[in-house]
C-alpha positions as CSV (number, residue, x, y, z in Angstrom):
1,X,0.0,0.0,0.0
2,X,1.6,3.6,-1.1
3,X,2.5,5.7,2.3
4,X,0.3,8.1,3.0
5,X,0.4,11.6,1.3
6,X,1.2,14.6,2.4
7,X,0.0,17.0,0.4
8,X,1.7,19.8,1.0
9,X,2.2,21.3,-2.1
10,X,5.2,23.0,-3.9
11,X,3.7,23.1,-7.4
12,X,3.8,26.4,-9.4
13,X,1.0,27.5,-12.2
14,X,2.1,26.2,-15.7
15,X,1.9,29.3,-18.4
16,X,1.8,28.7,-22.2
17,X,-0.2,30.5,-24.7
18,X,-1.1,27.8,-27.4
19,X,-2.7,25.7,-25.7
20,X,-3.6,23.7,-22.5
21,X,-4.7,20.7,-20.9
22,X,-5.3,19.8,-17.0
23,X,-6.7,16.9,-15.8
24,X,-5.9,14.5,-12.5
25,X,-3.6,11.8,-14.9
26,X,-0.3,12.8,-16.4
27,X,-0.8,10.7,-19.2
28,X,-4.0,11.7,-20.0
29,X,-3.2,15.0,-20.0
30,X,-0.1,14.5,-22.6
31,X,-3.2,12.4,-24.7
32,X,-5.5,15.9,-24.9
33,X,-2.4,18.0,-25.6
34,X,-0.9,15.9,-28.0
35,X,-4.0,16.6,-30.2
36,X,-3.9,20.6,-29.5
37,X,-0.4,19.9,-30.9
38,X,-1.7,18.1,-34.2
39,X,-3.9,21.3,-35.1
40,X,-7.1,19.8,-32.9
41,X,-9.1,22.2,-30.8
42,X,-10.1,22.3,-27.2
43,X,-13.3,19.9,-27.7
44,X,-11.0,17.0,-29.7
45,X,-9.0,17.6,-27.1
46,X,-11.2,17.1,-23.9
47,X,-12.4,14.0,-25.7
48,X,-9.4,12.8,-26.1
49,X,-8.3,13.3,-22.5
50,X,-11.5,11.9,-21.6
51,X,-10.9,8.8,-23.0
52,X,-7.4,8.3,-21.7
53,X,-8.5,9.3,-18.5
54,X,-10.9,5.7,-18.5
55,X,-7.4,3.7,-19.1
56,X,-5.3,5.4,-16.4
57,X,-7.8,6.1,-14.2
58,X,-11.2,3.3,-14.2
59,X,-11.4,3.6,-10.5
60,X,-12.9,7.1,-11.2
61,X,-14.1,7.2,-14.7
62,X,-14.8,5.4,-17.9
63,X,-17.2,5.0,-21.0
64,X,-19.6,3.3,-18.6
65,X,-20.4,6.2,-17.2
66,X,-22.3,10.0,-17.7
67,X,-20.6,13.1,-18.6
68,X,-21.6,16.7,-18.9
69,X,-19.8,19.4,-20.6
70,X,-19.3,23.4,-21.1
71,X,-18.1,25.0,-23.9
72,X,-16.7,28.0,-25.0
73,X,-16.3,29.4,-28.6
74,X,-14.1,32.4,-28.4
75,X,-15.7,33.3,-32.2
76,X,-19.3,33.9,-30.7
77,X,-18.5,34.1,-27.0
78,X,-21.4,31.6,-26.7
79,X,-21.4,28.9,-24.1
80,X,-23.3,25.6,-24.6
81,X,-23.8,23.0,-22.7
82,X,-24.2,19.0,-23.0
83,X,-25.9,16.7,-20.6
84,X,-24.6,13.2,-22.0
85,X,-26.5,11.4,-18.4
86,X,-28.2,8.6,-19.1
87,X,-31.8,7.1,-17.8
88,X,-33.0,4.4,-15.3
89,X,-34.6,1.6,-17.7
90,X,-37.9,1.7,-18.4
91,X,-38.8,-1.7,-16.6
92,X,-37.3,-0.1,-13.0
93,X,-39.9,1.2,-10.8
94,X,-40.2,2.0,-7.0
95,X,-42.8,-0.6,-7.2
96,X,-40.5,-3.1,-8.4
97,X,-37.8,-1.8,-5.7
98,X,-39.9,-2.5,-3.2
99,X,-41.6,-5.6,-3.7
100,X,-37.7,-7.0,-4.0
101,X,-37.2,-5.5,-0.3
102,X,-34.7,-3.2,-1.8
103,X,-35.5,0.2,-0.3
104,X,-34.2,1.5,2.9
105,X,-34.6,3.8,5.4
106,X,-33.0,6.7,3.7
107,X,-35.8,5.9,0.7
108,X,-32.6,4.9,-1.6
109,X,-31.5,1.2,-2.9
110,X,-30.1,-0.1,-0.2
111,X,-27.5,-1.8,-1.9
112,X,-25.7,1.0,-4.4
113,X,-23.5,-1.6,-5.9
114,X,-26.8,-3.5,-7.3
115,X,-27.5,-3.7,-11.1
116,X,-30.5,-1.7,-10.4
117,X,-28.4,1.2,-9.9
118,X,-27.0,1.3,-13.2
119,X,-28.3,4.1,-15.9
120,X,-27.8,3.6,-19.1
121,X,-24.4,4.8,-19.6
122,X,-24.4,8.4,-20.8
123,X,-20.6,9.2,-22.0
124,X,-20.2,7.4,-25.1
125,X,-23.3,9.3,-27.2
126,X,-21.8,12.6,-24.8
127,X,-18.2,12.1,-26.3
128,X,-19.9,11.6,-30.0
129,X,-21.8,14.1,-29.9
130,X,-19.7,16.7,-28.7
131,X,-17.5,16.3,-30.9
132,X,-19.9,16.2,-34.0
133,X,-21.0,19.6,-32.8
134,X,-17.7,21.1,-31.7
135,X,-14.8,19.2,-32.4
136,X,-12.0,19.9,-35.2
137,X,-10.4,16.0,-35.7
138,X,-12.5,12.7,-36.3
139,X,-13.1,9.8,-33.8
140,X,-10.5,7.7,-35.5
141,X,-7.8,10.7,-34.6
142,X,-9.2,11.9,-31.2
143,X,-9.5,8.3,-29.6
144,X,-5.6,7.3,-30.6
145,X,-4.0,7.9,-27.7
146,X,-6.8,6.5,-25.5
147,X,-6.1,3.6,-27.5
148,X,-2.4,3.1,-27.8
149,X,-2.6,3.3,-24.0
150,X,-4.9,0.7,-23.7
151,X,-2.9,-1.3,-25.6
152,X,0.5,-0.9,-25.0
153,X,0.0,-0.4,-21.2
154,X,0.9,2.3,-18.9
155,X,2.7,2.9,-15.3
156,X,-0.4,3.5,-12.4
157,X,0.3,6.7,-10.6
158,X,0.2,6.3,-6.7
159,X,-3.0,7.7,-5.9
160,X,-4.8,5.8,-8.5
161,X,-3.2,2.2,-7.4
162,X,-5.0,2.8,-3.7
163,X,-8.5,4.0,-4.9
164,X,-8.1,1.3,-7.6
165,X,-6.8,-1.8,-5.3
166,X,-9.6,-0.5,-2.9
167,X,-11.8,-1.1,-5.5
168,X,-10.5,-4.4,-6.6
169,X,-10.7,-5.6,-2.9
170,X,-14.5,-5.0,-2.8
171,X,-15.3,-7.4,-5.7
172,X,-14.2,-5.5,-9.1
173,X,-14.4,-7.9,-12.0
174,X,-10.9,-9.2,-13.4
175,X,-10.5,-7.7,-16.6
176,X,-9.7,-4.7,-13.9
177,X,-7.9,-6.5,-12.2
178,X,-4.1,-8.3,-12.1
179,X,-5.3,-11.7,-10.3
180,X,-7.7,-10.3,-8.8
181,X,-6.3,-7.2,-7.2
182,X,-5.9,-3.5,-7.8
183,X,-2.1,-2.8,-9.6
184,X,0.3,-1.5,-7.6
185,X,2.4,2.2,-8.3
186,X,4.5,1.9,-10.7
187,X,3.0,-1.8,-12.3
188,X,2.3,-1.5,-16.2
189,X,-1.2,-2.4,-17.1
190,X,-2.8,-3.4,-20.0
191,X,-6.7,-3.4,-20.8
192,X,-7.1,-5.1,-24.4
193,X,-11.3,-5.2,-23.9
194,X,-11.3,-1.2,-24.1
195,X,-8.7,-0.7,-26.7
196,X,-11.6,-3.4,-28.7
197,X,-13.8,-1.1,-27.1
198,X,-12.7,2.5,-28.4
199,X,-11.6,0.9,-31.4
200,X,-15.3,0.0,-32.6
201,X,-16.2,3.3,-31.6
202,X,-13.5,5.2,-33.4
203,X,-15.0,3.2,-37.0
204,X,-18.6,3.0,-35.9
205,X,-19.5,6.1,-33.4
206,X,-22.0,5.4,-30.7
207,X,-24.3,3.6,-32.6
208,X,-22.6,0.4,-32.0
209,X,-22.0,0.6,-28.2
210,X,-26.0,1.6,-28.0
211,X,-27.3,-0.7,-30.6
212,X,-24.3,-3.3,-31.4
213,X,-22.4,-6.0,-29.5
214,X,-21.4,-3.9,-26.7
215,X,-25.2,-3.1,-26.3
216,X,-26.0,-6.7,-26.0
217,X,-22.8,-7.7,-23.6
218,X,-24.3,-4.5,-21.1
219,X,-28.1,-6.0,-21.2
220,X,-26.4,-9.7,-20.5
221,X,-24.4,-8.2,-17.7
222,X,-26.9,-6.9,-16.0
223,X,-30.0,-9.1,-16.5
224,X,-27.7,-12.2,-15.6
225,X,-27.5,-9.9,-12.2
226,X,-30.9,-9.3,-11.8
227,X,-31.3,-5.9,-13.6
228,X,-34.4,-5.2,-16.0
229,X,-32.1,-2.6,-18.7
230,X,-33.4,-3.6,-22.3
231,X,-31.6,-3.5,-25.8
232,X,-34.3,-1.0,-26.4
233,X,-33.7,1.2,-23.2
234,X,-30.1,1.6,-24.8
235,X,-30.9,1.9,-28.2
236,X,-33.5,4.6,-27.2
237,X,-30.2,6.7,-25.6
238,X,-29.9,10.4,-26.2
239,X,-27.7,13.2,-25.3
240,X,-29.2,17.0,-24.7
241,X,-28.2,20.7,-25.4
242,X,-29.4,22.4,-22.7
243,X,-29.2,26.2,-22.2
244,X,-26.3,26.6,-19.5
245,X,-27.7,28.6,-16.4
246,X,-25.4,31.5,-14.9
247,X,-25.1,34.0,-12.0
248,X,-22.4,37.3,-12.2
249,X,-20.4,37.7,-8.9
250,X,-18.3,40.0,-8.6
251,X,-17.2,41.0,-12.1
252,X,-17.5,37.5,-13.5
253,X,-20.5,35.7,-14.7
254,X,-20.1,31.8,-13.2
255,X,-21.6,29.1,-15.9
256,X,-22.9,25.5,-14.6
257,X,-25.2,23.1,-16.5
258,X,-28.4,23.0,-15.2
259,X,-30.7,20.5,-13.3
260,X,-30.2,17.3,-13.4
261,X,-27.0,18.1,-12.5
262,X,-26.2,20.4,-8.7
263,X,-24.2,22.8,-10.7
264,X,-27.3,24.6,-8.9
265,X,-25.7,24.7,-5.6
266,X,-22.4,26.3,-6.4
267,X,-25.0,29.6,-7.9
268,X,-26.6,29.5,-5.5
269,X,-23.9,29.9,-2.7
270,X,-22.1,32.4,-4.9
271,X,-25.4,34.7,-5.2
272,X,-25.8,34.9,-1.3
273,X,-22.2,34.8,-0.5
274,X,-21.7,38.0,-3.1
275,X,-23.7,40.1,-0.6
276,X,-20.6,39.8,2.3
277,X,-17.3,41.3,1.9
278,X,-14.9,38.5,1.7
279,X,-11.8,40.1,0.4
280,X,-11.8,41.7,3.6
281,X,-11.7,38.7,5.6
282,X,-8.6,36.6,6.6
283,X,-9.6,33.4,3.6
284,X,-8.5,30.7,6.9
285,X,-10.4,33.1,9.7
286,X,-13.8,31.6,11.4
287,X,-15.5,34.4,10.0
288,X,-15.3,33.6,6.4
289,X,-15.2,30.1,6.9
290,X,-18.8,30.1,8.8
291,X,-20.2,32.4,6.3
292,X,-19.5,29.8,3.4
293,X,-20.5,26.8,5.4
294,X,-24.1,28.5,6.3
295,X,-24.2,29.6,2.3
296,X,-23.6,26.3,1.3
297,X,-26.1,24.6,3.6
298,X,-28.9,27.3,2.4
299,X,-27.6,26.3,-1.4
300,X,-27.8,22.7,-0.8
301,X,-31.3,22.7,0.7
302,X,-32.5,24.2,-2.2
303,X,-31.1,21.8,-4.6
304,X,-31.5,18.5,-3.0
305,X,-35.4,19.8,-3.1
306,X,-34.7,21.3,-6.9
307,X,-31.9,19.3,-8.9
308,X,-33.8,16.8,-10.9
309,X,-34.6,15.6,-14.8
310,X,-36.5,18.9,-15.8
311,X,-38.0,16.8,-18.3
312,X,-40.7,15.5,-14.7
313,X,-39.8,18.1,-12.2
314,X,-38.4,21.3,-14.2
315,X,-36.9,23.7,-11.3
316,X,-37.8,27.2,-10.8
317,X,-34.6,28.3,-12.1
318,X,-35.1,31.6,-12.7
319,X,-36.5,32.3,-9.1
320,X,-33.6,30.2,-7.7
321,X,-30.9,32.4,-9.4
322,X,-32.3,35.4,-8.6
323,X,-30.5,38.1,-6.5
324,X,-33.6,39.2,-4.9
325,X,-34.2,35.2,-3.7
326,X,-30.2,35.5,-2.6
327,X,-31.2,38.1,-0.3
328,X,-34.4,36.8,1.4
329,X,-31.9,33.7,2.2
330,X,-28.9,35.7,3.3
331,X,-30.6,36.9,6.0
332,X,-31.4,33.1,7.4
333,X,-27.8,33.4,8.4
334,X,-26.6,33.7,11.6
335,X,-23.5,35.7,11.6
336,X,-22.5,34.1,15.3
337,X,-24.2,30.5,15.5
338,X,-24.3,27.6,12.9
339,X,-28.1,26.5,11.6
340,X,-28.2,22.7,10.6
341,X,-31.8,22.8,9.7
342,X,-32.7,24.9,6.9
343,X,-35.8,24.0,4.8
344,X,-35.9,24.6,0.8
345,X,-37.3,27.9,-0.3
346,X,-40.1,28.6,-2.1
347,X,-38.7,31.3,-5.2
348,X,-40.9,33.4,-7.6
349,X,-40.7,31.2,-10.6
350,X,-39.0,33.7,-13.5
351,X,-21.8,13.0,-8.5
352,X,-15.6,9.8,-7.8
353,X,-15.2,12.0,-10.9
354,X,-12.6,12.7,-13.5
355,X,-12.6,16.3,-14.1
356,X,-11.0,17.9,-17.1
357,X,-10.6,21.0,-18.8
358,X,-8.8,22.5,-22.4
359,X,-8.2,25.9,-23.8
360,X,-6.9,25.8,-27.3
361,X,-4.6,29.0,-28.9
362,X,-7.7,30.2,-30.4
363,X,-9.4,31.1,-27.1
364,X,-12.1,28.3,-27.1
365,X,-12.4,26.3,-23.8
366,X,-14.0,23.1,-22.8
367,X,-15.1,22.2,-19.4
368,X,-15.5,18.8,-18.9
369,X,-16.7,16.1,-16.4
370,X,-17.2,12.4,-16.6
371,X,-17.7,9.7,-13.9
372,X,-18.7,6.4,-13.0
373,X,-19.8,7.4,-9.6
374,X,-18.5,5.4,-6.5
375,X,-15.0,4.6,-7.9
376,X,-16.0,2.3,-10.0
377,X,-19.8,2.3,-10.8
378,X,-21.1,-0.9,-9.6
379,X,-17.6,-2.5,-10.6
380,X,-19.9,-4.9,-13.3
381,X,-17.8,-5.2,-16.3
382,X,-19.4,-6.5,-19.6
383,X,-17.6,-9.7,-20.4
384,X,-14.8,-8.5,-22.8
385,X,-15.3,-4.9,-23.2
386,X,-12.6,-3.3,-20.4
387,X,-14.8,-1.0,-18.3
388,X,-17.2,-0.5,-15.2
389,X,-20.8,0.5,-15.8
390,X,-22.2,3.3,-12.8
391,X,-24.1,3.0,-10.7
392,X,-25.6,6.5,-10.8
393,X,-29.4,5.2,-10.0
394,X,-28.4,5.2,-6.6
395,X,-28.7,9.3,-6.1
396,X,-32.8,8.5,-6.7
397,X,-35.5,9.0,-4.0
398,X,-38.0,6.4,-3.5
399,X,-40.2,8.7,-2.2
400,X,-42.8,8.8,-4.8
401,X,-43.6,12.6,-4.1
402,X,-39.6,13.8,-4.2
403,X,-39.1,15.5,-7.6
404,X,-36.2,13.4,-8.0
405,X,-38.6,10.4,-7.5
406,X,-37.2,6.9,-9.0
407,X,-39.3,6.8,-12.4
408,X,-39.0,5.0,-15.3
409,X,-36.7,6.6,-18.5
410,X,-36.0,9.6,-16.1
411,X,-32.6,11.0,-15.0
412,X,-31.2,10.9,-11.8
413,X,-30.4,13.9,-9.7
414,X,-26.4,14.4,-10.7
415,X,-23.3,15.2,-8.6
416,X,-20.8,16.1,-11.6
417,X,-20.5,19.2,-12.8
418,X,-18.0,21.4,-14.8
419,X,-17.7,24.7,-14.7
420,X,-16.8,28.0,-16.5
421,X,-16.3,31.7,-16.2
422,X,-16.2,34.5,-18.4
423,X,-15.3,38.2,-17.8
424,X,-17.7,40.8,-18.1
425,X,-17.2,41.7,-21.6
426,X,-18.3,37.9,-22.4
427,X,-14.2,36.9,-22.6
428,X,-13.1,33.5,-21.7
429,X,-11.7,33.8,-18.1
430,X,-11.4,30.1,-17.9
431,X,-12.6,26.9,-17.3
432,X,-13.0,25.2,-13.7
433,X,-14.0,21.9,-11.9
434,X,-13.4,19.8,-8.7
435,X,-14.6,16.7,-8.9
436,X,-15.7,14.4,-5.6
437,X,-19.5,13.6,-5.2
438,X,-21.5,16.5,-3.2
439,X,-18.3,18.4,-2.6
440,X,-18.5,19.6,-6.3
441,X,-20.2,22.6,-6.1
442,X,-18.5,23.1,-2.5
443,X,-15.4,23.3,-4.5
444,X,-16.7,25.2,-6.8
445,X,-17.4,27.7,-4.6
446,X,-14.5,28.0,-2.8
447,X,-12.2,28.0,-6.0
448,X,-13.7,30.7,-7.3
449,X,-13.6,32.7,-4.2
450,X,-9.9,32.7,-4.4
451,X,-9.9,33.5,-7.7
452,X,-12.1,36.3,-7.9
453,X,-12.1,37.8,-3.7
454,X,-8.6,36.9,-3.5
455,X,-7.1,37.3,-6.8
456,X,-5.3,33.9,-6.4
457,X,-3.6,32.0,-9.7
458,X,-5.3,29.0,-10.6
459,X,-2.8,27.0,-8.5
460,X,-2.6,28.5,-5.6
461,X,-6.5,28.5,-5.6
462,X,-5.9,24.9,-5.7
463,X,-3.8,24.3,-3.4
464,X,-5.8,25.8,0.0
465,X,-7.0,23.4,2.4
466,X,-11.1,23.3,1.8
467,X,-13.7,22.2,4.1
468,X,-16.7,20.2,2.9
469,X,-20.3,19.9,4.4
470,X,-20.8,15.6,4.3
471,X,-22.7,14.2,2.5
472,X,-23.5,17.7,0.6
473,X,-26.7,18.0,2.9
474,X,-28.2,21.7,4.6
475,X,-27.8,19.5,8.4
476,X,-24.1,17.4,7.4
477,X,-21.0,17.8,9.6
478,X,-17.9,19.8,8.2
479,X,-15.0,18.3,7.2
480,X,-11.8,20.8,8.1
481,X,-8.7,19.8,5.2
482,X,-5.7,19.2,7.2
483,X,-4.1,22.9,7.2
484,X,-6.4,25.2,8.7
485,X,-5.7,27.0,11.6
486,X,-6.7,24.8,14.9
487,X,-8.0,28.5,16.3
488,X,-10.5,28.5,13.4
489,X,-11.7,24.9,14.0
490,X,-12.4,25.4,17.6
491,X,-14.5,28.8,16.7
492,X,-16.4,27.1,14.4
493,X,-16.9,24.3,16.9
494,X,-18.1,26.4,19.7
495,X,-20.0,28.2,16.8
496,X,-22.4,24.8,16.8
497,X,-20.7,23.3,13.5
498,X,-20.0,19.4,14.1
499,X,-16.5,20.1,12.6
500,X,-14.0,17.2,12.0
501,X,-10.4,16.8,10.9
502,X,-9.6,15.1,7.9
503,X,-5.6,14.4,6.9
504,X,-4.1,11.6,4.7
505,X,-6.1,9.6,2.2
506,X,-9.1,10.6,3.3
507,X,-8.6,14.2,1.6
508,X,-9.9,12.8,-1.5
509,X,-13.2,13.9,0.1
510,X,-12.4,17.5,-1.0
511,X,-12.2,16.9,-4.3
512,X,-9.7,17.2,-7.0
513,X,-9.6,20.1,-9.1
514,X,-8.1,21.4,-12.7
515,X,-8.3,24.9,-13.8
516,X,-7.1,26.8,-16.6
517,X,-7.2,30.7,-16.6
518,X,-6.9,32.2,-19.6
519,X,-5.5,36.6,-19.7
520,X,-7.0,38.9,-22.0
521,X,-3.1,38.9,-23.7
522,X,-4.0,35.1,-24.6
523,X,-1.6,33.6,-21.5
524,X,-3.1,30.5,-20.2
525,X,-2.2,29.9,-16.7
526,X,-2.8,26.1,-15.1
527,X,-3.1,24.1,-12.1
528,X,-3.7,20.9,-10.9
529,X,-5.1,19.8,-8.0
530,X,-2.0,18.1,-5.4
531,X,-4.9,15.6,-4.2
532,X,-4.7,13.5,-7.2
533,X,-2.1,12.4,-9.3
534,X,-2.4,14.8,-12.2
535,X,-1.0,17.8,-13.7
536,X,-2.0,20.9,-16.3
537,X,0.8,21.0,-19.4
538,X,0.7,23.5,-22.2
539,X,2.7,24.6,-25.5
């Protein structure tokens, strides 16, 4: 087992100006940048990182899984977004859950591994279809690396080898495996059933993972389990444009994607935090600290009411976002004691993770996310194929009158999120991401308060300790990252918080972050979280 990390951090920003890639894998990084390099832009290049990012790193990501995506096109200054989730089967319903003695007291499966959890997987039709709409280089090109890696084999980075031998220990199938357990650092490994994989892709787009063999070895996987997804619940598969949603703070405007993801949340806390000075607060001080914890408990009791497929339960977006709705909840807060129990408002109408991001020489940026969820999904491999399928159907209510209700062909509420900002004269100011479950938008917040309140490099933003409400809920207890001033914990202790320390592995549950910054001059300036294994690289 690797000795635990440190994570105190030396690492500088990385500056180039033609183009840039960050993501939490070394080598999947060089795979997105060697496309900039061959004339691709920053969409052929997220996909491409994307892909390489399901050899190196499985225990976090794969084709098996969702993904949702901004982009930027520096030629219209328009930003679009892509929601390549996928949908519980049609044949799953909370009746069905229940008469199999599957539900439990938190009104979720009780068992998040089982097949029932599984979605239809998302990020295959997301990576085609992004790329039909924005990218510069053809599958064939764009999915190369991903495959020579595959392939040939690669080294597994530190980090990676004890999420992925945690994974292996808790049943993973062996085509993930080395006899049976997770590859140590440093081991090569090779994964011929997703270089087949990306290979039929590359010469037949998504039409034969959603309608072709693959299809048919992801039904037989699951039914043989005891799961009810159909040929025709895959076949039936589509990605979505949806119009990105936004809030200014500050001098920025903040993109997310909206519901069914909790990009939500991370608006949400922005828009009530913007009405309290922070630059004038010490960023490690109880203070400040207290005043994004209560922000973020407000946020999330809004969205874990809110977030859902808008196709059932469309949110009151436009009510939510609002800066008149930011101030009736900034005065819920406390400025001297914590409050756990916040309800959801009513407005005026009006999910481990892989995040990635690109910015080509031309200005455009893509901000991209894609997951399996719990490490590895459910850790069911389709005989032959090389990767995981999610397991995503485990963030739905059974409560029948929750908006995010279980229901047949619907969406799950979704923890991954990317995220962008622009300047405001509609530049690109860059794009942003911290992956890790609830603490997404958490991150989200907090990395763009060093940014923007304390004029922070995309590194050093990075780099401060975070704290994290778990499990995401208004009423969780606070995680403190190793680094914060004991003084502080205690204040926000006798404050009311239920704080506790977090060091060692267990920082993973702040997240793991990539952000690239690009200056009106056309610098780029990136960094890499020190929590994973990864790094930002540019030419």
């Amino acid at each position: 087992m690797p000795k635990e990390p440190t994570f105190d951090s030396r690492r500088s920003p990385i500056l180039a100006t033609r183009g840039m890639v960050a993501s939490s894998q070394p080598l999947a990084t060089q795979a997105g940048l060697s496309i900039l390099m061959q004339g691709g832009n920053a969409a052929a290049a997220a996909v491409a990182t994307a892909a390489a990012l399901n050899v190196t790193e499985p225990c976090s990501t794969g084709i098996g899984g969702d993904c949702f995506a901004l982009y930027y096109e520096a030629k219209t200054k328009a930003v679009t977004a892509l929601n390549g989730s996928g949908r519980a089967p049609t044949g799953l319903t909370i009746e069905l859950i229940r008469k199999q003695n599957l539900e439990n007291e938190r009104l979720e499966i009780s068992d998040p591994f089982h097949p029932h959890t599984v979605t239809v997987p998302g990020a295959c039709a997301g990576w085609c279809d992004f790329v039909e709409r924005h990218g510069s280089m053809p599958m064939s090109e764009i999915l190369a690396p991903a495959i020579r890696l595959a392939e040939e084999g690669f080294p597994v980075a530190p980090l990676t080898s004890y999420f992925w031998s945690r994974g292996a220990a808790r049943g993973l199938g062996r085509e993930l495996t080395i006899e049976g357990r997770g590859p140590q650092a440093g081991e090569i490994f090779r994964n011929p059933g997703l270089a087949r994989t990306f290979r039929a892709v590359a010469e037949g787009g998504k039409e034969v993972f959603y309608r072709g063999e693959i299809a048919q070895k992801i039904v037989a996987a699951l039914q043989a389990r005891g799961g009810v997804m159909t040929l025709n619940d895959l076949a039936a598969h589509t990605s979505t444009w949806d119009e990105p949603i936004s809030t200014s703070y500050r001098d920025v405007r903040v993109w997310e994607c909206p519901p069914n993801g909790q990009g939500l949340a991370a608006l949400i806390a922005l828009n009530i935090l913007e009405g309290f000075d922070l630059a004038t607060l010490d960023p490690a001080s109880p203070r400040r600290l207290h005043l994004i914890i209560e922000a973020l408990r407000l946020a999330f009791a809004d969205t874990r009411w809110y977030a859902a497929d808008p196709a059932f339960n469309p949110a009151p977006l436009a009510g939510l976002l609002s800066k008149d709705y930011a101030t009736e909840r900034r005065k819920l807060i406390d400025s001297s004691r914590a409050t756990v129990d916040h309800k959801h408002g009513s407005p005026v109408a009006g999910s481990d993770t892989v995040y990635f991001c690109a910015v080509d020489g031309q200005g455009n940026a893509c901000s991209f996310i894609n997951s399996n969820y719990m490490g590895f999904g459910t850790g069911l491999i389709p005989e032959g194929t090389g990767f995981s399928l999610q397991n995503r159907g485990h963030n739905f209510s059974l409560d029948p009158t929750h908006p995010n209700a279980l229901a047949p062909g619907k969406r799950p509420y979704h923890t991954i999120i990317p995220g962008l900002i622009t300047r405001a004269d509609g530049s690109l100011f860059g794009p942003f991401g911290v992956m890790g479950g609830f603490m997404q938008p958490q991150g989200h917040a907090q990395v763009v308060i060093g940014m923007i309140d304390d004029g922070l490099d995309p590194q050093a933003a990075l780099n401060r300790p975070r704290i994290c409400l778990e499990p995401g809920q208004a009423d969780g207890r606070v995680g403190i990252e190793d680094g914060l001033p004991p003084e502080s914990v205690a204040a926000l202790a006798r404050m009311g918080h239920e704080v506790f320390a977090v060091s060692g592995y267990r920082r993973a549950m702040f997240g793991r972050g990539q952000i690239i910054r690009r200056d009106p001059d056309g610098v780029l300036w990136g960094g890499s979280d020190p929590r994973a294994d990864g790094c930002a690289m540019g030419f």
